[in-house]
C-alpha positions in Angstrom: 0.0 0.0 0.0 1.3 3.4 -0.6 3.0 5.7 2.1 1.6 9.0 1.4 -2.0 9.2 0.5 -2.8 12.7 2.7 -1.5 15.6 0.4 -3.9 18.6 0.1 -4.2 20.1 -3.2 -3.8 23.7 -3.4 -0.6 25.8 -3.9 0.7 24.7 -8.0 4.8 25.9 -7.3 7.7 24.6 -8.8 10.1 22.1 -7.4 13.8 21.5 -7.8 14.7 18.3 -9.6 18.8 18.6 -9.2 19.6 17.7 -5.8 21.7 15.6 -3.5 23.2 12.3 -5.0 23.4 13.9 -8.5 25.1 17.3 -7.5 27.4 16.6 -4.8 31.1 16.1 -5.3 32.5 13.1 -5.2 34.8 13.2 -2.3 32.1 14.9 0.1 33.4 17.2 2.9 31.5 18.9 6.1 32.4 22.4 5.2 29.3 24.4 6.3 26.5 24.2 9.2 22.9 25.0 9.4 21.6 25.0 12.8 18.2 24.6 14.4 16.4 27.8 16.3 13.9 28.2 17.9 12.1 32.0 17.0 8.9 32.7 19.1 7.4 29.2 17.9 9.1 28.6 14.5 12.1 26.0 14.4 13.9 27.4 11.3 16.8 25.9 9.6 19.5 28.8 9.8 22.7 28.4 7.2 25.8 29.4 8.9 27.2 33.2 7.0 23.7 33.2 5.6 23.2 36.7 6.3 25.3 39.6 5.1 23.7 42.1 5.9 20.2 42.3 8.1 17.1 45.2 9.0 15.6 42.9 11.6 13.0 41.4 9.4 15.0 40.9 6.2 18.6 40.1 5.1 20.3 39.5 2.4 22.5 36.9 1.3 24.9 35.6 -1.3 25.5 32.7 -3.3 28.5 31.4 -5.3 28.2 29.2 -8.7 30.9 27.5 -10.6 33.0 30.6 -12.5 33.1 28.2 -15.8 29.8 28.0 -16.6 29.1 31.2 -16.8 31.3 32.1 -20.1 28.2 32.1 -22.5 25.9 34.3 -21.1 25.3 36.9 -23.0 21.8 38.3 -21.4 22.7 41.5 -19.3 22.9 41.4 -15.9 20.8 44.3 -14.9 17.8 42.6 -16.5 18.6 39.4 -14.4 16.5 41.0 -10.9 13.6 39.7 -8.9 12.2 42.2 -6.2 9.1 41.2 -4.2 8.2 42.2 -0.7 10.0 38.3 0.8 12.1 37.1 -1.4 14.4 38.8 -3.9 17.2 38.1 -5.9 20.0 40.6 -7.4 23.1 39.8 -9.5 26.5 40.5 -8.0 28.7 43.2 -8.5 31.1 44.0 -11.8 33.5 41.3 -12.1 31.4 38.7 -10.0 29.1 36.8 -13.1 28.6 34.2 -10.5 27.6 35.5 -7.6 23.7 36.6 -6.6 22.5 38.1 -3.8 19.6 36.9 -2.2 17.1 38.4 -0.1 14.8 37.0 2.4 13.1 37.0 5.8 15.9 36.8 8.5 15.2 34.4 11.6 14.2 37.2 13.2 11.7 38.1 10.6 9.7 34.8 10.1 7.7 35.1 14.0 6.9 38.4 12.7 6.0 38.4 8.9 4.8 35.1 8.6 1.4 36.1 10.3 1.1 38.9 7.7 2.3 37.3 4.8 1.5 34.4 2.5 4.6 32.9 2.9 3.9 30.1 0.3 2.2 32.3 -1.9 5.0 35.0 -2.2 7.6 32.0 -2.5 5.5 30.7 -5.6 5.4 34.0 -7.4 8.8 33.8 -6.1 9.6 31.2 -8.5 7.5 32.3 -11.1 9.7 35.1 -11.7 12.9 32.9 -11.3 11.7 30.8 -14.3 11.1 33.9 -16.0 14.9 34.8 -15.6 15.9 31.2 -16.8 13.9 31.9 -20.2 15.7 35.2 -20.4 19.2 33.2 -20.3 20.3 34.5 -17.4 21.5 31.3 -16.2 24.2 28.7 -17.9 22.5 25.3 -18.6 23.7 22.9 -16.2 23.2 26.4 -13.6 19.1 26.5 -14.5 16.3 27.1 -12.5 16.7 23.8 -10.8 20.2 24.5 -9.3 19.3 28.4 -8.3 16.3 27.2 -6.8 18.5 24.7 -4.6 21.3 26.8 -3.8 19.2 29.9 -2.7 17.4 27.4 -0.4 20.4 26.3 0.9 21.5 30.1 2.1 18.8 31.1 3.3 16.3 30.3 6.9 13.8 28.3 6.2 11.2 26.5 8.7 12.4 22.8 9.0 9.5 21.1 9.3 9.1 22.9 5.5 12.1 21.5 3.4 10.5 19.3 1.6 8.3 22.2 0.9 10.6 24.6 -0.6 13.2 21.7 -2.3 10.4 19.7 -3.5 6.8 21.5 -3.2 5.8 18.4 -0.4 3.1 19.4 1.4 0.4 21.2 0.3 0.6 21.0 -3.2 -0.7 17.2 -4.0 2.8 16.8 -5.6 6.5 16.5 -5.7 8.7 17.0 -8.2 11.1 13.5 -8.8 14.9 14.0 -8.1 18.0 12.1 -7.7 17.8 9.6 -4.2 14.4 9.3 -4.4 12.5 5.9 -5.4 9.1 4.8 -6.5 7.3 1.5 -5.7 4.1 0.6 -7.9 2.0 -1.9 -6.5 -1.6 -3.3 -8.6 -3.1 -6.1 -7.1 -4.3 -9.3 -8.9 -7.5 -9.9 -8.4 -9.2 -12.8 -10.2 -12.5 -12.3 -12.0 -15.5 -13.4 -9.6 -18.3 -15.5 -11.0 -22.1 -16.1 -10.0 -20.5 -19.2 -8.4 -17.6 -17.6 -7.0 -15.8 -14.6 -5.4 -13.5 -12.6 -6.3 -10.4 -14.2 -5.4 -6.4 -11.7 -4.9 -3.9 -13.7 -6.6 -1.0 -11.4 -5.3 0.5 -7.8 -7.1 2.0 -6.9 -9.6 5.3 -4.7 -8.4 7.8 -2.3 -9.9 10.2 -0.4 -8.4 11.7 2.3 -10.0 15.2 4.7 -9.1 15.0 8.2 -10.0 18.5 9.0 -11.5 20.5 11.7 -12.8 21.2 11.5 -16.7 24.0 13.1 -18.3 21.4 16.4 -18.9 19.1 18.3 -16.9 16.7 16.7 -14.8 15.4 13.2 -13.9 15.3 9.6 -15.5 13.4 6.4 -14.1 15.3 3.2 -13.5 13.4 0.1 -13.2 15.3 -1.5 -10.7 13.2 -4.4 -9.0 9.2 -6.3 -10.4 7.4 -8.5 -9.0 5.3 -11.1 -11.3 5.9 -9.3 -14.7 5.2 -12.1 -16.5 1.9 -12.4 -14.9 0.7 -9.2 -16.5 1.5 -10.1 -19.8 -1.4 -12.0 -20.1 -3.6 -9.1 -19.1 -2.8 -6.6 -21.8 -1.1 -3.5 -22.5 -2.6 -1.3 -19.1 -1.2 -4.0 -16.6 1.9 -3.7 -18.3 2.5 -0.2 -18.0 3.7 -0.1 -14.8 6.9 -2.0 -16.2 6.7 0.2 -19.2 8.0 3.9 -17.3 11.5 3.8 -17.8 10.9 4.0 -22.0 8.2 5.7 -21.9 9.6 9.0 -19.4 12.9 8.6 -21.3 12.5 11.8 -23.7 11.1 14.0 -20.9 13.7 14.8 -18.2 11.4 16.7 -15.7 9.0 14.1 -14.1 6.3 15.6 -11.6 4.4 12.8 -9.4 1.1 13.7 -7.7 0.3 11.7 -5.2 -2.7 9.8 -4.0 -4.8 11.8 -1.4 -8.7 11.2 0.2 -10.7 13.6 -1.7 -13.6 15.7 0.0 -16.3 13.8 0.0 -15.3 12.4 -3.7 -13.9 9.0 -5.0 -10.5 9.1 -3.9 -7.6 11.2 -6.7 -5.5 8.4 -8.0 -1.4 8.8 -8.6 -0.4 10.9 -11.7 2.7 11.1 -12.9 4.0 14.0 -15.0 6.9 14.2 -17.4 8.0 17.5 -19.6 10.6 18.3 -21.9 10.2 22.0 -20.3 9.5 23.3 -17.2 6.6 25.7 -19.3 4.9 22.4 -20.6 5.2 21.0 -16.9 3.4 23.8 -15.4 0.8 24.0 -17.8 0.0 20.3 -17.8 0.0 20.9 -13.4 -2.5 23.5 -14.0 -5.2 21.0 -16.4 -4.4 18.5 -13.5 -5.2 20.6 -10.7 -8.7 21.9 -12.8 -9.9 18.2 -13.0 -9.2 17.7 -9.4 -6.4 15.2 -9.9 -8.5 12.3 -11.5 -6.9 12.0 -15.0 -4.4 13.1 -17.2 -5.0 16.6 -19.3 -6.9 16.2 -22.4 -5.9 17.0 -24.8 -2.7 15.8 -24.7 0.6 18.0 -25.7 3.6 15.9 -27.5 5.7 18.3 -24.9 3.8 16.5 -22.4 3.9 12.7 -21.0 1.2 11.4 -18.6 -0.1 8.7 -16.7 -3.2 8.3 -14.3 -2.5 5.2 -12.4 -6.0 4.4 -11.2 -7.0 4.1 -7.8 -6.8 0.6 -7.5 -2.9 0.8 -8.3 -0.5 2.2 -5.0 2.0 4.4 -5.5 4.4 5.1 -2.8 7.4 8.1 -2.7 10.7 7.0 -0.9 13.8 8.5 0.2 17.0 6.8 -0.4 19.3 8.3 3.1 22.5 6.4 4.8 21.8 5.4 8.4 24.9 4.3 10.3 27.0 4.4 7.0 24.0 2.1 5.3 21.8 3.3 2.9 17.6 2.3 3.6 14.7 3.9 1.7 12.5 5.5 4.0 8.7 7.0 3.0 9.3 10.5 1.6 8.6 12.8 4.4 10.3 10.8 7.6 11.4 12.9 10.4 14.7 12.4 12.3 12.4 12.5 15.4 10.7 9.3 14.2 14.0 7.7 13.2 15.5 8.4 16.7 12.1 6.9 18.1 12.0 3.6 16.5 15.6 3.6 16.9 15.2 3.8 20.9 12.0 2.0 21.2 11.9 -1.4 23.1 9.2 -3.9 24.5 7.7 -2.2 27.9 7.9 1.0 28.9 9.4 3.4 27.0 13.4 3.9 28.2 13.4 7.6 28.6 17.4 7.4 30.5 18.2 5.3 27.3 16.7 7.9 25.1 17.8 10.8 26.8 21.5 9.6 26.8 21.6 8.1 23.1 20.3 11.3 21.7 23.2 12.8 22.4 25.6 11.3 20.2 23.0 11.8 16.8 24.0 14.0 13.6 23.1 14.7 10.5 24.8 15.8 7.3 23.0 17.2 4.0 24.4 17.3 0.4 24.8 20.9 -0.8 24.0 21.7 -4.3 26.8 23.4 -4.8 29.1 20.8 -3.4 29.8 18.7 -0.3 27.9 18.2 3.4 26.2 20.5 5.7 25.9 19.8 9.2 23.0 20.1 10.8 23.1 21.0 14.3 20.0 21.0 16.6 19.1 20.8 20.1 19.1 17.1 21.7 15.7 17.1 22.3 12.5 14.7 21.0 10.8 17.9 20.4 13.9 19.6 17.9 14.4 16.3 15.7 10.8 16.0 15.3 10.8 19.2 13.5 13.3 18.2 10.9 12.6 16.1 8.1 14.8 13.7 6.2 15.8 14.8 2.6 17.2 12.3 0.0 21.2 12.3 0.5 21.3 12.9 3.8 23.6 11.2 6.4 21.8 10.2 9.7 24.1 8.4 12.4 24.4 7.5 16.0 26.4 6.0 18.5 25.9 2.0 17.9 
């Protein structure tokens, strides 16, 4: 059965698709921290130098890119600016092609503005205006709207119990966009045909696993990596062997979009669509047809740009997270907190061993990849109530004392 089946559908915002496992260097290093605070009720994730310069509510911040890619741009720089009352976005100085400047609400500013504000809302026109910049040139190819949209993530406080949010568009939106370390798992059950004499009778699933990869361009490829009585659904026609079928079939369309199954309002329940694009323009127009039929089939009428499948409802569709525990990597259900990691971690038959707990928690870290190159650490309070706040990302290192 699938993980997530609760994802509300309202806010249609872009996600990043280059992160983790297919931009890190390959001898990672812990170079940079971002820590947890707490700010009048909001645990945001704080990058260390994030802030260069700070008003209370707002600072700004600034981002490096690889020099090298930058040699082609041609587009000028003074048309390469976002200004909006939360987030903003300015090109660096003469001489520094590769540098941005970022502004956004400080720690400081979140307890305050984010009663006033539509955060989310502000952070989707937000991005909006950044793919508006990427169709203008302003950035080199393998630097796109996926990378900036990472990187400026990276530098600047966000809430932690929102990363998935703003890396990935998790909660809230009814999708997520697919990026390296993630993994899908497509279950349909077999169910044979009842007659007036007998009942219908499940003869097991049919199962399909599939990697989400970085090919040698921008964005996302599927890799089937695991099934489960294929040759079973050869015998029942082209739609049960679809599932089987993705890898081919997503192959010319590297941006890949997976809505996920939710309860609907008092409606048959939305089934799992996925998405692919050639652009990110096609993608969010496709996102938009979805989100008018309320998630129950694929946009009609199809666009060659555009690649889509409804799954039905009867077929699961679970999102995982591909993260190294103790130095081994597990797939976990997209969304997993270090809180419930610790918890099952520490758990034992009887009542619960709060010195055990208490004393273990000490020795846990975390690491994230950086898009621009190596580890983060991630440093947080030793409490239940901080790593409940935090939420696992694909790529990142969670370890404790054995």
């Amino acid at each position: 059965m699938a993980y997530l089946r609760n994802a509300s559908s309202s806010l249609a915002i872009l996600a990043s698709l280059l992160l983790c496992t297919g931009c890190i260097h390959k001898t990672p290093t812990l170079g940079e921290t971002c820590t947890l605070e707490e700010k009048s009720g909001y645990s945001l994730l704080v990058p260390s130098l994030s802030s260069q310069t700070s008003d209370a509510d707002f600072q700004t911040s600034m981002i490096s890119l690889p020099r090298d890619q930058w040699a082609g741009i041609t587009t000028s720089r003074q048309d390469c600016v976002i200004h909006g009352p939360v987030f903003s976005l300015d090109p660096g100085g003469p001489g520094k092609s590769s540098q941005w400047i970022i502004k956004s609400l400080s720690p400081q500013g979140w307890p305050k503005r984010a009663g006033e504000l539509d955060i989310h809302a502000e952070w989707n026109h937000f991005l909006r205006d950044l793919l508006e910049l990427e169709r203008q040139s302003c950035f080199p190819r393998k630097e796109s709207f996926y990378t900036m949209r990472r990187a400026i993530a990276e530098k600047i406080p966000l809430p932690a119990n929102e990363a998935a949010f703003f890396s990935y568009s998790f909660g809230g939106s009814g999708f997520v966009d697919l990026a390296p370390g993630m993994q899908i798992k497509i279950e349909r059950p077999l169910v044979q045909s009842a007659t007036s004499t007998t009942r219908a009778a499940y003869k097991g699933s049919l199962e399909a696993d599939y990697r989400v990869t970085s090919p040698s361009s921008i964005g996302a490829a599927l890799v089937l990596s695991r099934t489960a009585n294929r040759r079973a659904a050869t015998s029942l026609g082209a739609e049960a062997n679809l599932i089987f079928e993705l890898s081919n079939r997503f192959a010319p369309k590297p941006l890949l979009r997976l809505f996920l199954q939710s309860i609907g309002e008092g409606k048959a329940q939305p089934a799992a669509i996925l998405l692919g694009a050639s652009g990110v323009h096609d993608l969010e127009e496709a996102t938009r047809r979805v989100e008018e039929n309320g998630h129950t089939s694929c946009p009609q009428p199809s666009s060659p740009a555009v690649e889509c499948i409804c799954f039905g409802t009867e077929t699961a569709v679970s999102l995982l997270s591909s993260v190294q525990i103790n130095g081994k990597t597990e797939l976990r259900p997209f969304g997993t907190t270090v809180g419930y990691m610790i918890d099952v971690r520490f758990s034992t038959p009887g009542p619960p061993n709060k010195d055990l707990l208490d004393h273990d928690l000490q020795t846990v870290t975390l690491s994230r990849p950086m898009v621009t190159g190596g580890y983060a650490e991630v440093k947080f309070p030793r409490t239940m109530d901080s790593v409940s706040q935090i939420v696992l990302l694909p790529g990142d290192r969670l370890a404790w004392k054995q």
